[in-house]
C-alpha positions as CSV (number, residue, x, y, z in Angstrom):
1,X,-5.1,-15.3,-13.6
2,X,-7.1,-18.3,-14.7
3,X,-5.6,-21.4,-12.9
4,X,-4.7,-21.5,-9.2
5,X,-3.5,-24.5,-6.9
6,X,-3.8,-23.9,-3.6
7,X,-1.6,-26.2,-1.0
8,X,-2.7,-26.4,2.4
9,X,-6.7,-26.3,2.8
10,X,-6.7,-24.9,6.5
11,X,-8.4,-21.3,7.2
12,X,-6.5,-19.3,5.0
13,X,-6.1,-21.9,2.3
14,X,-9.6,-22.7,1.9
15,X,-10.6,-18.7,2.4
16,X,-8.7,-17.5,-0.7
17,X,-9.9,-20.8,-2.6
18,X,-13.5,-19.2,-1.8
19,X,-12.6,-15.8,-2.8
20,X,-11.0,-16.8,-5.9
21,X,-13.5,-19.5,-7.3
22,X,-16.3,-16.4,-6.3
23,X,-14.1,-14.8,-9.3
24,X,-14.4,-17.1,-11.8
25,X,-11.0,-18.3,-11.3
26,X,-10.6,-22.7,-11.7
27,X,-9.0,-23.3,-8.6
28,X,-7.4,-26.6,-7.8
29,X,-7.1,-27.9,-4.4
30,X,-4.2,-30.1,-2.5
31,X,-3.3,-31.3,1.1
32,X,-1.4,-33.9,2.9
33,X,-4.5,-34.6,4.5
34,X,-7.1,-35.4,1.2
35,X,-10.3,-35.3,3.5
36,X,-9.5,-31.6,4.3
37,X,-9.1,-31.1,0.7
38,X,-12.3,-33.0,-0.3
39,X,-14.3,-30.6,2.7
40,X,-12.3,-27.3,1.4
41,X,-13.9,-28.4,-2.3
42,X,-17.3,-29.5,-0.5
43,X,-17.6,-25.6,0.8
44,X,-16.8,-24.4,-2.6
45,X,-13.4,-23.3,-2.5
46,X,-12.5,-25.3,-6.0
47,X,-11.9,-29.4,-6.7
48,X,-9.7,-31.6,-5.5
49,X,-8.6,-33.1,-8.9
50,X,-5.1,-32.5,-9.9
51,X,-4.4,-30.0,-12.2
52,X,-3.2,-30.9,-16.0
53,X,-0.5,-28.9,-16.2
54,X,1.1,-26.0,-14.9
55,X,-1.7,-23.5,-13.6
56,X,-0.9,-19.8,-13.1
57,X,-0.3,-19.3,-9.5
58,X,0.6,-21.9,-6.9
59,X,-0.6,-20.7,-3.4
60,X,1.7,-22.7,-0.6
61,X,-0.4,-22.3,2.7
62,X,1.0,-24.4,4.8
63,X,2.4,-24.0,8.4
64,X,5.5,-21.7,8.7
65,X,8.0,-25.0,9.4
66,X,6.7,-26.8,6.2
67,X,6.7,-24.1,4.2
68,X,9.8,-24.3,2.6
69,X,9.7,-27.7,1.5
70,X,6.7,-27.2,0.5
71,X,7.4,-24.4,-2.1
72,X,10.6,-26.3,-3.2
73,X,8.6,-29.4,-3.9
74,X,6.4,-27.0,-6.1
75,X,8.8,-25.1,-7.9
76,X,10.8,-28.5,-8.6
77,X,7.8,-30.3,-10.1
78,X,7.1,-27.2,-12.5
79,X,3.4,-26.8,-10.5
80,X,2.7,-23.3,-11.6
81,X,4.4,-19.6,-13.8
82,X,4.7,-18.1,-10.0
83,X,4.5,-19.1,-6.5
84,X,3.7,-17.4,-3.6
85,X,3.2,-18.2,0.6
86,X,0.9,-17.3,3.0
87,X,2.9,-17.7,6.1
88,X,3.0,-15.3,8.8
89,X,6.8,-15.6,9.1
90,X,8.8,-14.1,5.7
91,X,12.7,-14.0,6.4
92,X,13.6,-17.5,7.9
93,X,11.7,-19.3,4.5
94,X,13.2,-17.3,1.9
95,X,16.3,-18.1,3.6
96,X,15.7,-21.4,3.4
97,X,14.6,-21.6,-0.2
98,X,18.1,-19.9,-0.9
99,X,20.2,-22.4,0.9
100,X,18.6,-25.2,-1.3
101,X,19.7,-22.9,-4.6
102,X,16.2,-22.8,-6.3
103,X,16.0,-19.8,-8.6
104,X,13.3,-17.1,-6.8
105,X,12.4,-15.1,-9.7
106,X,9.0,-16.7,-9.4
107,X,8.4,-16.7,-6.1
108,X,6.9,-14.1,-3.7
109,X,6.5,-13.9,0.1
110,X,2.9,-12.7,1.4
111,X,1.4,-12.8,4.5
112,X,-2.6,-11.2,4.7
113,X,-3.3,-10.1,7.8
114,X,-6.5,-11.8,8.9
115,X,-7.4,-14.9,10.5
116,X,-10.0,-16.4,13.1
117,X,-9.5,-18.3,16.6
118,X,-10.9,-21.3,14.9
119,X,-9.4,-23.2,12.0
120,X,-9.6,-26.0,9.3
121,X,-11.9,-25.2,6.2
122,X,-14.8,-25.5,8.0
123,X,-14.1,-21.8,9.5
124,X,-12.8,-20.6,6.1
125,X,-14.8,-17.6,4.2
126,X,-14.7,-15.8,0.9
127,X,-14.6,-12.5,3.1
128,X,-12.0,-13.4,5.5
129,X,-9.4,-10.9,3.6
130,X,-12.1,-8.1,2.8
131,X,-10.2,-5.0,3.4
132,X,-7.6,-6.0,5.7
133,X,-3.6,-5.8,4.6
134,X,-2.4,-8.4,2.4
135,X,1.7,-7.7,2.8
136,X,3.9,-8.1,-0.1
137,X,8.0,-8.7,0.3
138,X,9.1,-8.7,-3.2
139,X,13.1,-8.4,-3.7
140,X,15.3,-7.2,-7.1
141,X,14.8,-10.3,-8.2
142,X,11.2,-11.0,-8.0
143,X,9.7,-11.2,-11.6
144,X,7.1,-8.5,-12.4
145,X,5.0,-11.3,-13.9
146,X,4.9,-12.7,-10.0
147,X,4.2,-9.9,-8.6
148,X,1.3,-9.0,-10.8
149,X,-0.1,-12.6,-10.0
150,X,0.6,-11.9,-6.5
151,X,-1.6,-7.8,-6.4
152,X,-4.4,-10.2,-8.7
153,X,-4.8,-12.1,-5.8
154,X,-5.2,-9.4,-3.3
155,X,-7.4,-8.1,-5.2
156,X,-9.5,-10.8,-6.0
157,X,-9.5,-11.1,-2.1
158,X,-10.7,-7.9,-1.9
159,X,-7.7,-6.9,0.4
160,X,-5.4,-4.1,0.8
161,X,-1.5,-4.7,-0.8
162,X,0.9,-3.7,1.7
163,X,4.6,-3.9,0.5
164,X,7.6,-4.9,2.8
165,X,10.8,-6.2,3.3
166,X,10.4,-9.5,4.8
167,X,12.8,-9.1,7.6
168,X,11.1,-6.0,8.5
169,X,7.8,-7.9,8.1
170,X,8.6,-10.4,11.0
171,X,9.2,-7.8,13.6
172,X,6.2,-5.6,12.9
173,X,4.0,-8.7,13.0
174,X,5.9,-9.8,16.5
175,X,4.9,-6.4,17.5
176,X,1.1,-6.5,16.6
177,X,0.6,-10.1,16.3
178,X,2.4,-12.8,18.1
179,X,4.0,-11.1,21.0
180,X,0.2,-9.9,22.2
181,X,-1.0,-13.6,21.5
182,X,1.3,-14.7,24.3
183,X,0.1,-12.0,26.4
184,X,-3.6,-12.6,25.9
185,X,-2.7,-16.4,26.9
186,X,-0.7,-15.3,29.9
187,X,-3.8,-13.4,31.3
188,X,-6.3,-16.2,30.5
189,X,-3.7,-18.5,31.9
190,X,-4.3,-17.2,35.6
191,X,-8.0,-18.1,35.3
192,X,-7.1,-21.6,34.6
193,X,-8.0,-22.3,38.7
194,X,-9.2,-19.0,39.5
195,X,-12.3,-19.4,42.1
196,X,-15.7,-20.0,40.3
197,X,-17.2,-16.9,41.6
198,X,-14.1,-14.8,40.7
199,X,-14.4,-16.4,37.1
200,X,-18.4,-15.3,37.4
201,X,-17.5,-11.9,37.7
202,X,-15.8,-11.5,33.8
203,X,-17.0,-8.8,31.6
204,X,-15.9,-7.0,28.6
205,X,-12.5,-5.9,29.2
206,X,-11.2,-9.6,30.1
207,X,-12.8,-10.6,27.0
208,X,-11.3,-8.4,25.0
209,X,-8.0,-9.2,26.8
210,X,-8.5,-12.6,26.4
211,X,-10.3,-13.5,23.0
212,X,-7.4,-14.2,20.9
213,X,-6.3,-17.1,24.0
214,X,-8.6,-19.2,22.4
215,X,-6.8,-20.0,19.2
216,X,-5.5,-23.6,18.4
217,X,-2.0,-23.5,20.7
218,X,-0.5,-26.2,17.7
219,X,-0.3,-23.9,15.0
220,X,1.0,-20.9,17.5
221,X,3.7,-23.2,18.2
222,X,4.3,-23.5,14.3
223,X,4.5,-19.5,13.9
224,X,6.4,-18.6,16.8
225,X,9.0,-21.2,16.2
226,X,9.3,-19.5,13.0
227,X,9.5,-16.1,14.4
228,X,11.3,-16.8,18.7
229,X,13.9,-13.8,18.4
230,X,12.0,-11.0,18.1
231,X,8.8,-12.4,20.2
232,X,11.8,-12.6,22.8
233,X,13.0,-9.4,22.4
234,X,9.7,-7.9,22.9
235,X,8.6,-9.7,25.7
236,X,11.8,-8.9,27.4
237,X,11.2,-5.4,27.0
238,X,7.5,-6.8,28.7
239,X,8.7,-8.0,31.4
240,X,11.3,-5.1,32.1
241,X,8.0,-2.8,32.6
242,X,5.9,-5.6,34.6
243,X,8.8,-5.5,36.9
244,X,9.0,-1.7,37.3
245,X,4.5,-2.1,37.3
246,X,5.1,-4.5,40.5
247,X,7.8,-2.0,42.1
248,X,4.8,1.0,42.0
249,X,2.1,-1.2,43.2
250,X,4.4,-2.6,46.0
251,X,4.8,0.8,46.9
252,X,1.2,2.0,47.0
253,X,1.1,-0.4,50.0
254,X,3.7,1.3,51.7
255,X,2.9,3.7,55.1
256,X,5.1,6.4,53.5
257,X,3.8,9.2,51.7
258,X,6.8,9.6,49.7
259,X,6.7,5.8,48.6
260,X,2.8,6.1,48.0
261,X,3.7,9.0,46.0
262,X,6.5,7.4,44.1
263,X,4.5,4.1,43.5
264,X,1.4,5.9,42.1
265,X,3.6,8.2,39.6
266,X,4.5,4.6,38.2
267,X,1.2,3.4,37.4
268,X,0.7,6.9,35.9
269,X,3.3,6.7,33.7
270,X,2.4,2.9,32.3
271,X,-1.4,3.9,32.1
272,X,-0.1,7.0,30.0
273,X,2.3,5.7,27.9
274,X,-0.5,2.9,27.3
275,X,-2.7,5.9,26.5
276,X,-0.2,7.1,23.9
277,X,0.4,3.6,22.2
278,X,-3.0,2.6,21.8
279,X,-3.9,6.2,19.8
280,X,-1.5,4.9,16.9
281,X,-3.5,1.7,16.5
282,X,-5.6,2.4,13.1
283,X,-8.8,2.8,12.9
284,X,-11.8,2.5,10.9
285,X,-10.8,0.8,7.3
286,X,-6.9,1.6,8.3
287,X,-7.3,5.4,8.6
288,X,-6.4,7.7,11.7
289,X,-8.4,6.6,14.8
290,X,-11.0,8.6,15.6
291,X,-12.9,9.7,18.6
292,X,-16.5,8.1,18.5
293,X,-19.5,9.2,21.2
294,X,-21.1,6.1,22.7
295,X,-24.7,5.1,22.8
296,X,-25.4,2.3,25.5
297,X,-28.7,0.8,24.9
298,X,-30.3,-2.0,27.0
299,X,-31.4,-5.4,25.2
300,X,-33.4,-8.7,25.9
301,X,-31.3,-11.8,24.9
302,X,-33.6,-12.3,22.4
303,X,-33.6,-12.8,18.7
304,X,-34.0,-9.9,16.4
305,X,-32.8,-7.3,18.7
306,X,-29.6,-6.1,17.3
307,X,-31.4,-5.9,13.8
308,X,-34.0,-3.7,15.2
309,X,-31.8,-1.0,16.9
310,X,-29.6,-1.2,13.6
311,X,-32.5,-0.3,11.4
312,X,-34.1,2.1,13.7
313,X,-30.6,3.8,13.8
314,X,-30.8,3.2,10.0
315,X,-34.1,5.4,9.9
316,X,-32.7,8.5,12.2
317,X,-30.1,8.8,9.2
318,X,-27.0,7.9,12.0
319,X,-24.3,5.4,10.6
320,X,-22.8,3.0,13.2
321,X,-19.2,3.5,13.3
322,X,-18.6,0.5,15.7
323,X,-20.4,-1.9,18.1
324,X,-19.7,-3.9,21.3
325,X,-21.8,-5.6,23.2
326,X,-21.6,-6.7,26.9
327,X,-23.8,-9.8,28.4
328,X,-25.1,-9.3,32.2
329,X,-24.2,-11.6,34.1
330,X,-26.7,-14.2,35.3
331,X,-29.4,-12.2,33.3
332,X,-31.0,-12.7,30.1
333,X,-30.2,-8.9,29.2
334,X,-27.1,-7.1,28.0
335,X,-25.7,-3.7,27.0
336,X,-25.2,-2.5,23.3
337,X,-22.6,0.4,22.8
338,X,-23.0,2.1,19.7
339,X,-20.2,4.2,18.3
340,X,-21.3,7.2,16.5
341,X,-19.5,10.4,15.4
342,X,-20.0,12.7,18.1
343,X,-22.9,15.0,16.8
344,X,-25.2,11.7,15.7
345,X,-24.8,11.0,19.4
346,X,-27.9,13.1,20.7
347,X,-29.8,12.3,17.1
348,X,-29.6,8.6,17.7
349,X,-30.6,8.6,21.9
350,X,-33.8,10.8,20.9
351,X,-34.9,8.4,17.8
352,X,-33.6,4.9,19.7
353,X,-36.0,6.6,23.2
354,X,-38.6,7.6,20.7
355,X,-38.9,4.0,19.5
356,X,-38.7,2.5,23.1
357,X,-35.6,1.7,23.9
358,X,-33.5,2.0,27.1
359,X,-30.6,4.4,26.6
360,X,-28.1,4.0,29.3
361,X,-26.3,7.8,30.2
């Protein structure tokens, strides 16, 4: 691939322009908006000047709804040898293409599987992709040419080619993607006019639980009205276990042992079968989860900190695995948790004490 035109210079848009211009490929940028465009070339990710001719690949990022038209525009115009999508819906614009009888030999659904909270291009970067799934949904009648366009990309993105059937595609990603989005915004929903010195009290886990609340709510609307059925489905099946959830805490309250009883076998058997569900979520670089020691070191809120605890963990020999870090409330101080594999767990408190830190047990 030498020539790419990318459509739509949001987050996604403007990250792959990065990560392709980084690899020498002319990349040549459009947008209904031309000021987004002229910021996405600003940062790097290619020019806005039109392109002279057809150029190899033709990258359509725009929002599920437009996506469609977009690629139809595209294709009729003769914009580019193969065309692909970034959406993170697949089945309902294929269909679409297909009712307005384009030929789909050179066209490809993708969807990589990486994003931020924030968009536009001024959150974009040429890492975004970097060794996260980049799903594929070719059919019998997607050209090998396309396709090979399609893995250079992913490559050039340094990503990981995962192939699908697109159908199959949209309810995995309402599984792992959308349906938990609505449930993140639920729970940060019932702070909304929660009491200031209940709000005080967050730490951690409602951060966790909460972080991916804070993305833009117009372009959520784009994807899930692209994707409602199976979302629906899912939250149904939500709700069904929120129900029974209530039932079992309702009964905890009860004066009868065998209620009480009844009511805590309940939350058990959610808190299990949570247990069980989150042990299949992949870990490190996509392999089988793994079961890391933690470290908890005390910090100052101060610059440099984090960098010196990596390189004195860098000096012991241990490799950090994972990191978290938790902020003290109404203090200037916080807790680092270092993942480690579980016999670079004593190694690591001995060296980190050694050098005057404050290991937590």
């Amino acid at each position: 691939m030498r020539t790419a035109l990318v459509i739509g210079t949001g987050l996604i848009g403007t990250s792959a322009g990065l990560a392709l211009s980084q690899r020498g490929v002319t990349v040549h940028l459009a947008d209904p908006n031309p000021e987004q465009a002229r910021t996405a070339a600003a940062l790097g990710a290619g020019t806005d000047e039109a392109p002279d001719g057809p150029v190899d690949l033709a990258i359509v990022a725009a929002p599920p709804a437009h996506v469609a038209g977009v690629l139809a525009d595209a294709m009729l115009r003769g914009a580019a040898r193969g065309y692909l999508d970034v959406a993170s819906v697949k089945g309902g614009p294929r269909r679409e293409l297909e009712a307005r009888g384009l030929d789909l030999t050179a066209y490809i659904g993708t969807h990589p599987m990486s994003g931020r909270e924030k968009s536009g291009p001024l959150a974009a970067t040429g890492d975004l992709f970097e060794g996260r799934p980049w799903v594929l949904t070719p059919t019998r009648d997607t050209d090998t040419e396309v396709l090979n366009l399609a893995l250079e990309l992913v490559s050039h993105c340094r990503a990981v080619p995962v192939v699908m059937d697109a159908d199959a595609h949209d309810r995995a990603v309402a599984l792992v993607s959308h349906m938990p989005h609505l449930v993140s915004s639920l729970v940060a929903a019932r702070l909304e006019n929660a009491e200031e010195a209940a709000v005080r009290l967050c730490g951690q886990g409602i951060r966790d639980v909460t972080r991916i609340a804070a993305s833009d709510p117009r372009m959520w609307i784009d994807i899930l009205s692209a994707n409602p059925g199976p979302v629906a489905d899912l939250l149904t099946d939500v709700a069904g276990d929120l129900e029974e959830t209530v039932r079992a805490l309702r009964a905890l309250q009860s004066t009868d042992d065998h209620k009480r009883r009844e009511g805590s076998t309940g939350i058990e058997d959610v808190l299990r079968r949570g247990n069980a569900g989150q042990v299949r979520v992949p870990g490190k670089h996509g392999s089988a989860p793994r079961v890391y020691e933690v470290v908890a070191v005390l910090i100052d809120d101060q610059p440099g900190q984090l960098a010196r605890i990596f390189a004195d963990a860098g000096m012991a020999g241990v490799n950090i695995e994972d990191v978290r870090i938790e902020h003290a409330t109404g203090q200037q101080a916080g807790l680092v948790q270092l993942m480690v594999e579980p016999k670079a767990a004593p190694v690591l408190s001995a060296a980190l004490r050694e050098r005057g830190w404050a290991i937590r047990q």
